[in-house]
C-alpha positions as CSV (number, residue, x, y, z in Angstrom):
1,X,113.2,93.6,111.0
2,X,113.9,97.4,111.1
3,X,112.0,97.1,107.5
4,X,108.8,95.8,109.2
5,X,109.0,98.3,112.1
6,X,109.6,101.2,109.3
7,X,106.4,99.6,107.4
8,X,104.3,99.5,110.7
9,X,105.4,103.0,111.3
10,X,104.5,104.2,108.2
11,X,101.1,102.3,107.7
12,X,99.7,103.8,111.4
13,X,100.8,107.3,109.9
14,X,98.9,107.1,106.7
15,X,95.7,105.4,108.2
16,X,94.8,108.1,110.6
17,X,96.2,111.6,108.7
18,X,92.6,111.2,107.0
19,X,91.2,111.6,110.5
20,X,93.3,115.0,110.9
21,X,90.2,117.5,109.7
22,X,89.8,119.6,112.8
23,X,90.9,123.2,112.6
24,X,93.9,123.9,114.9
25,X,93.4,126.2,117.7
26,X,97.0,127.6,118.9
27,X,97.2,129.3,122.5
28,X,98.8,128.8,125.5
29,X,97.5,126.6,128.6
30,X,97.5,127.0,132.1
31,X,98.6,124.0,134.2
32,X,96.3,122.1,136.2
33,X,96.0,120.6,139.8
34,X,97.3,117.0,139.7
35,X,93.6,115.7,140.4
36,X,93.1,116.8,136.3
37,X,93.8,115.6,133.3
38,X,94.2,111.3,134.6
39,X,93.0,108.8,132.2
40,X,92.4,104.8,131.8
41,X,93.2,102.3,128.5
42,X,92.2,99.0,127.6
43,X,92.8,97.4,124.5
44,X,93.2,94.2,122.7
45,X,96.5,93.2,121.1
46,X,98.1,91.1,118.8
47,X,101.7,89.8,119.5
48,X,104.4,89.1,117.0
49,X,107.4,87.4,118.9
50,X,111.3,87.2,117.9
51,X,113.5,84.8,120.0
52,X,117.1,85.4,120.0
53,X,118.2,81.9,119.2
54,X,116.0,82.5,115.7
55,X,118.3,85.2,114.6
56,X,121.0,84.2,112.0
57,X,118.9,80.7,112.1
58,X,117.2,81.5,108.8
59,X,114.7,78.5,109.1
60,X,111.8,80.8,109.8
61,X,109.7,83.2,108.4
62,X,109.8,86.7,109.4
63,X,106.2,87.8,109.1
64,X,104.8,89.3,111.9
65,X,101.7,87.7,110.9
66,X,103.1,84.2,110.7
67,X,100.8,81.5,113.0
68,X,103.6,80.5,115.2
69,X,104.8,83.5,116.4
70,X,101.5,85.4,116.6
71,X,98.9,85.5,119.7
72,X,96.7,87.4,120.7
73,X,96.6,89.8,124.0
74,X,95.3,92.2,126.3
75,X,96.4,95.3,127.8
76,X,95.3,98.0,130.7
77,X,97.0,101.2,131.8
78,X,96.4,104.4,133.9
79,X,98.2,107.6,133.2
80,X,98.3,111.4,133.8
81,X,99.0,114.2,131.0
82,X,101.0,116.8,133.0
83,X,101.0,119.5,130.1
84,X,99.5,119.1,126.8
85,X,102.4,117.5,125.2
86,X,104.2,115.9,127.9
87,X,102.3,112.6,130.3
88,X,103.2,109.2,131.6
89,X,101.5,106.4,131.7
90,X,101.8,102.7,133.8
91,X,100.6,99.8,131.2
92,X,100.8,96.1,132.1
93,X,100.2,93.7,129.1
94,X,100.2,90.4,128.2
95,X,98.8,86.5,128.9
96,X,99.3,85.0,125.8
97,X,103.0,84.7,124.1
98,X,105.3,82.3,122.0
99,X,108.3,80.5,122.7
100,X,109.8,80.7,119.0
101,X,112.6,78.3,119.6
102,X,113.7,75.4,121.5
103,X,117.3,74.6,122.1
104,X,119.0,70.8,121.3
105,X,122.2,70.0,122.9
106,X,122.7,74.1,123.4
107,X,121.7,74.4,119.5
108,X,118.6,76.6,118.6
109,X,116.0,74.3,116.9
110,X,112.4,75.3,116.0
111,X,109.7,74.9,118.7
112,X,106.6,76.4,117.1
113,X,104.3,74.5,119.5
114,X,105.4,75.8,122.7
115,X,103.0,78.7,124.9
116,X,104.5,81.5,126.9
117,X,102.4,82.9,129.3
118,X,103.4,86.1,130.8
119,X,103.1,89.6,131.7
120,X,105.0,92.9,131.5
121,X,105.2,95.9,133.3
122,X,106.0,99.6,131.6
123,X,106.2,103.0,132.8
124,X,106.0,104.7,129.6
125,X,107.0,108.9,128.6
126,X,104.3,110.2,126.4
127,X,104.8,113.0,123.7
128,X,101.9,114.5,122.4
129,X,103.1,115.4,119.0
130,X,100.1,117.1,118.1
131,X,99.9,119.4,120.5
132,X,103.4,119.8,121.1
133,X,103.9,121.1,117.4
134,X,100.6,122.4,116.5
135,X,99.7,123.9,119.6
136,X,97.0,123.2,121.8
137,X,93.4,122.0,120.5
138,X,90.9,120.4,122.6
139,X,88.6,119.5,119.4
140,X,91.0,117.4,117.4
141,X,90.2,114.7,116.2
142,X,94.2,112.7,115.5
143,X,96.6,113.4,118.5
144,X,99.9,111.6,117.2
145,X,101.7,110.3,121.0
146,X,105.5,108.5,120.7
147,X,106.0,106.5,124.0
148,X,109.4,105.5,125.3
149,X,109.8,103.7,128.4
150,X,111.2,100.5,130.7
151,X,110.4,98.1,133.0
152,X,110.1,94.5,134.1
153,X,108.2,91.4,133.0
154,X,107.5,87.9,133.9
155,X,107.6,84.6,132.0
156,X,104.6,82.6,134.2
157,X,105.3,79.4,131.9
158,X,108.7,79.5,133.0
159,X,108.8,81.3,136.1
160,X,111.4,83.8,135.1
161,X,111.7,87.3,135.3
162,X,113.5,90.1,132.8
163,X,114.0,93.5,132.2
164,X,112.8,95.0,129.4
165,X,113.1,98.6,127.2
166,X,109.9,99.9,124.8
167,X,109.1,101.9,122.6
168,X,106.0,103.2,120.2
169,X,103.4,105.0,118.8
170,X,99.8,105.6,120.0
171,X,97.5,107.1,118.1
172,X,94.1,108.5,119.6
173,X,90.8,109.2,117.7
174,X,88.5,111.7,119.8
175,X,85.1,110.2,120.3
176,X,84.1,113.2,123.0
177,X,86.2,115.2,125.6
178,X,85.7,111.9,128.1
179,X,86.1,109.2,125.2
180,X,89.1,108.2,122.5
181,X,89.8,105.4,120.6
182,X,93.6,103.9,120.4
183,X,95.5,102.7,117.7
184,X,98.8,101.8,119.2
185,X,102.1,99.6,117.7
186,X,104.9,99.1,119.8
187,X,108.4,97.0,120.5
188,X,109.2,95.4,124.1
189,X,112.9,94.3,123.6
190,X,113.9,91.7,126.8
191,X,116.1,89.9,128.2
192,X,117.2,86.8,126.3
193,X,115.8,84.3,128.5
194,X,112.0,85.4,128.5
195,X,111.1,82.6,126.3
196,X,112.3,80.4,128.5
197,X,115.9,79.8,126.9
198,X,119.1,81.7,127.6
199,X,121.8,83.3,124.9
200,X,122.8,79.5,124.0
201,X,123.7,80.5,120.4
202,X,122.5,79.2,117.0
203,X,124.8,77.1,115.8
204,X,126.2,80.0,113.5
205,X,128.6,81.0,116.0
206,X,127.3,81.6,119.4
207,X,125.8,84.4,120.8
208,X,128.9,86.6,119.8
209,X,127.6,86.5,116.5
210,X,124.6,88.6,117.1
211,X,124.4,91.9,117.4
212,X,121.7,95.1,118.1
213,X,118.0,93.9,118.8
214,X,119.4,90.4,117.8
215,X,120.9,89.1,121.0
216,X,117.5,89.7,122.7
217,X,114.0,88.5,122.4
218,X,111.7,91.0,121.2
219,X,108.0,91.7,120.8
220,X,106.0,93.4,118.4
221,X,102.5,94.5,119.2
222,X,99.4,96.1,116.9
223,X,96.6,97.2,120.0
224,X,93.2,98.7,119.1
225,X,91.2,100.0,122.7
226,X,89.6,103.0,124.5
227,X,90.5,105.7,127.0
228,X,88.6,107.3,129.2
229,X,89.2,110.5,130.6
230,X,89.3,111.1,134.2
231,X,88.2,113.9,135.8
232,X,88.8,117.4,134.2
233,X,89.8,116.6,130.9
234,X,90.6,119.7,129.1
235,X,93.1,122.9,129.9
236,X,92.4,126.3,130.4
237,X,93.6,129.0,128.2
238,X,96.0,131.4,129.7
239,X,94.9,135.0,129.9
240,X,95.9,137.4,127.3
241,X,98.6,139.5,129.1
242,X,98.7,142.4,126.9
243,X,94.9,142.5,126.1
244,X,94.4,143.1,130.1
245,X,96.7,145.9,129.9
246,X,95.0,147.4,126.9
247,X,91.6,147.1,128.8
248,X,93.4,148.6,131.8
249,X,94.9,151.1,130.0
250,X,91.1,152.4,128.1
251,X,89.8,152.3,131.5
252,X,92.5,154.9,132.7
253,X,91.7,156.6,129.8
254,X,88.2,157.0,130.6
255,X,88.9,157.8,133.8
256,X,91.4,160.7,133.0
257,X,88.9,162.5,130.6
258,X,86.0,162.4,133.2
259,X,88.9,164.3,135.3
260,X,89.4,166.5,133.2
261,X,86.1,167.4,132.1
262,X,85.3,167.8,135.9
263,X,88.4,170.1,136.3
264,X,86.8,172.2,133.4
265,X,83.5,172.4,135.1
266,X,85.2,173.1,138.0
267,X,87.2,176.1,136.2
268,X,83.8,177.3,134.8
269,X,82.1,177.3,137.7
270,X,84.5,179.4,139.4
271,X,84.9,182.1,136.3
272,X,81.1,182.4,136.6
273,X,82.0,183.3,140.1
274,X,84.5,185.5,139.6
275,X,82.6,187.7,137.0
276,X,79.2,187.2,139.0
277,X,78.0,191.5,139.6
278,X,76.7,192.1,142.6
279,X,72.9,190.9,143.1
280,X,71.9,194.5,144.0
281,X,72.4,195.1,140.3
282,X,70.8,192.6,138.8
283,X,67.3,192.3,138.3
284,X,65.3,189.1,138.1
285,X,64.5,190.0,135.1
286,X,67.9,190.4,133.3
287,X,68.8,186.8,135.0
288,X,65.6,185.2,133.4
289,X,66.5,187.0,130.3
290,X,69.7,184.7,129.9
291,X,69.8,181.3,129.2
292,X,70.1,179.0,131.6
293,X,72.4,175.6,131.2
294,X,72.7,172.3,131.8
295,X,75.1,169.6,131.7
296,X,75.4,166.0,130.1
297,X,77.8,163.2,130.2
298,X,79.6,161.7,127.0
299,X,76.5,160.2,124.9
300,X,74.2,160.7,127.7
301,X,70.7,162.2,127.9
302,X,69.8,162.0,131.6
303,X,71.0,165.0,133.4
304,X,75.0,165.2,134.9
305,X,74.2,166.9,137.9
306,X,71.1,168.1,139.7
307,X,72.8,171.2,140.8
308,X,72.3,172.6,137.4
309,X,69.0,172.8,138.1
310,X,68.9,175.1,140.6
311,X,69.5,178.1,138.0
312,X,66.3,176.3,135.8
313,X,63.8,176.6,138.6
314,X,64.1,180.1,139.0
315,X,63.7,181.0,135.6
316,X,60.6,178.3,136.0
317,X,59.5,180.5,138.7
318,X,59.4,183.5,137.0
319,X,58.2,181.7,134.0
320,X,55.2,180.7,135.6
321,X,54.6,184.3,137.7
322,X,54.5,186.0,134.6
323,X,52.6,183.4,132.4
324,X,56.0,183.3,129.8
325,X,56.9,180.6,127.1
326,X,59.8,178.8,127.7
327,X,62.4,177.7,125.2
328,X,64.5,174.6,125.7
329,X,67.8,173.8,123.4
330,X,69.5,170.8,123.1
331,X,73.2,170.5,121.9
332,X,75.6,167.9,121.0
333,X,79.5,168.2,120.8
334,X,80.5,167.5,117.0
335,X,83.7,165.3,117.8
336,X,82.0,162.3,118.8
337,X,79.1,160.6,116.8
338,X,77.6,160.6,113.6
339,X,75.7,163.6,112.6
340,X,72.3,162.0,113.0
341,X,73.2,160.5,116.3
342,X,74.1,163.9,117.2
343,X,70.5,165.4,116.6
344,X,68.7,162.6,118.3
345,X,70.9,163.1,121.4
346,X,70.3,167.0,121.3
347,X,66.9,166.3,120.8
348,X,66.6,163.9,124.0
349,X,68.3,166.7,126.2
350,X,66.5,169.1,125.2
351,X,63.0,166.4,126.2
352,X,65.0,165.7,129.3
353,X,64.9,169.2,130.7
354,X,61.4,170.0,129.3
355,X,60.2,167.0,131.5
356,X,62.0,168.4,134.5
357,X,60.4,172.0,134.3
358,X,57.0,170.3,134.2
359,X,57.7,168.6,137.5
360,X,58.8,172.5,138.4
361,X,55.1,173.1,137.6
362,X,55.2,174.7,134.5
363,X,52.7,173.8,131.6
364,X,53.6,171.4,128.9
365,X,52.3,173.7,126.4
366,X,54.1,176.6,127.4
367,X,57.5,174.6,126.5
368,X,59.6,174.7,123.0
369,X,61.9,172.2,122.2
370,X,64.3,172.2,119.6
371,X,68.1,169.9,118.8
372,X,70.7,171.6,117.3
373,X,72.7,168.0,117.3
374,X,76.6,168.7,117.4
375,X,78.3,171.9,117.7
376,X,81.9,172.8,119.1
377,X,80.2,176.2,120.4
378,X,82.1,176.0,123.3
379,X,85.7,174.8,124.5
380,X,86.5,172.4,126.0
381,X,84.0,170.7,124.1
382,X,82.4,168.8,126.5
383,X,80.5,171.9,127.2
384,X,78.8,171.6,124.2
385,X,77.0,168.3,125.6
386,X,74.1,171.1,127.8
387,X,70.8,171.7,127.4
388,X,70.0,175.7,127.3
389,X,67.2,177.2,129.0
390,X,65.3,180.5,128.6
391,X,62.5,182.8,128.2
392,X,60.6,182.2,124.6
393,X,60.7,185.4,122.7
């Protein structure tokens, strides 16, 4: 018999490996609330049963498939999967069984005509092979799932009840994330008397004799059914620790050179200061004479800050007092961007500033522009991203 369970093994192995074609997707999961992840079976079976009195007997054949120890059946259960790999499930199967042997005078004799009507009660540990190995993968199509479990079971035809220990593998075939199909063979092993007789021997010896699986009675089942997923079917993927921190990390970064390149604006505001001469010597026209600048954020073309402006409508002023040209230059820094990137971003500065001395009132045509894309002029070299203003010559 440990052959045939081998064989059976083996044979729901190789059927569904070809069903294996879905590319494995390895991560970790989050666990859910214990509302998710619930499920229901049902599913047809056919019943192989062993008596113990039959063992050492030898009048019998041993095929599973043999017509009087085969039946058919039914079964139902409801289960939860608590992680990926790991669930349990409550199944109840049964109706239809065999009583293999009949006893005469305490001696095992065959009884191949005799019904067992029953049912049995299992509370079943699932492990989700596939998952558990492979890793996590919503999308696949063959989850491999050994059961182990216990529990009790009841002989209608002969009002009896026994205990019982079972084992197995279910296979499941995803139809959709709500849908699977079941393959499943298993093994109840019971108490000696669910076929109605007790350990009365064989007449080889007496129940002494037999030993291992032998000195009970013993089912083997091949079941074909559905499950349906309750619920929330599917787990979450845990968030990537360490690419949260990166992300933090570039945001800090960003946020750290904006400081600094305010600190250096800062320091250059206050050097201009600091060498400013007094405005009784300079004329209005030695100010207008010298360009004026403005300021641009990394990659921008819309101006930094309107304060810059200040400077550019005076030399507008004058500009348009004196009936003057004014030329506008537009500059990149050259250690970030591509070269022609550069010259279109020096060229929308300089448009930028051009468009604001128009609304300053001073004629379109009396404006140059020109891009001198990316230069390190200056240091730091985020004063290379301005806009330079001044009288045309």
């Amino acid at each position: 018999m440990k052959k045939l369970l081998i064989v059976l093994a083996l044979a729901g192995a190789s059927f569904t490996a070809s069903a294996q074609d879905e590319p494995v997707l390895k991560h970790s999961v989050a666990t859910n609330s214990f509302w998710s992840n619930w499920f229901i079976q049902v599913g047809g079976q056919w019943n192989a049963w062993y008596g113990n009195q039959e063992h050492g007997y030898g009048g019998n054949s041993s095929s599973p498939f043999a017509k009087f120890r085969s039946n058919p059946g039914a079964a139902v259960a409801i289960g939860k999967w608590f992680t990926p790999g790991l669930g349990l499930r409550t199944k109840v199967q049964g109706i239809w069984g065999r009583s293999v042997m009949g006893e005469v005078n305490g001696v095992a004799v065959k009884d191949h005509s005799r019904f067992n009507k029953f049912w049995t009660l299992n509370e079943h540990v699932m492990f989700n092979v596939s998952n558990m190995v492979l890793g996590y993968n919503p999308n696949r199509v063959w989850n491999l799932i050994p059961f182990a479990g216990a529990g009790f079971s009841r002989t209608m035809t002969h009002n009896l009840y026994a205990m019982q220990l079972s084992v197995g593998v279910l296979n499941t075939f995803r139809i959709s994330n709500k849908v699977a199909v079941n393959l499943e063979l298993g093994w109840n092993r019971y108490e000696e008397d669910m076929d109605g007789y007790g350990d009365t021997g064989n007449g080889m010896g007496g129940p002494d004799f037999l030993r291992g699986w032998e000195d009970k009675d013993n089912m083997l089942y091949a079941e074909l059914g559905l499950t349906f997923n309750l619920g929330k079917a599917t787990w979450n993927k845990v968030p990537d620790v360490d690419a949260i921190k990166a992300l933090s990390q570039s945001q800090i970064d960003a946020l750290n050179a904006q400081l600094n390149d305010a600190n250096a604006e800062n320091a250059r505001l206050k050097n201009m200061l600091a060498n400013q001469k007094p405005a009784s010597n300079v004329t209005v026209k030695e100010f207008v004479g010298t360009a004026v600048t403005v300021f641009f954020n990394l990659d921008k073309y819309n101006i930094a800050s309107k304060k810059d402006l200040v400077n550019v409508q005076a030399v507008a002023k004058y500009a348009k007092e004196n009936n003057l040209g004014l030329l506008v230059t537009g500059y990149a820094d050259s250690a970030t961007g591509k070269a022609d990137h550069n010259q279109w971003l020096s060229e929308k500065r300089a448009e930028t500033v051009a468009n604001e001395l128009v609304n300053m009132g001073v004629s379109r045509d009396k404006i140059s522009t020109v891009g001198k894309g990316g230069v390190d002029e200056l240091s730091p070299i985020s004063f290379n991203r301005r806009a330079t203003v001044q009288i045309a010559e």
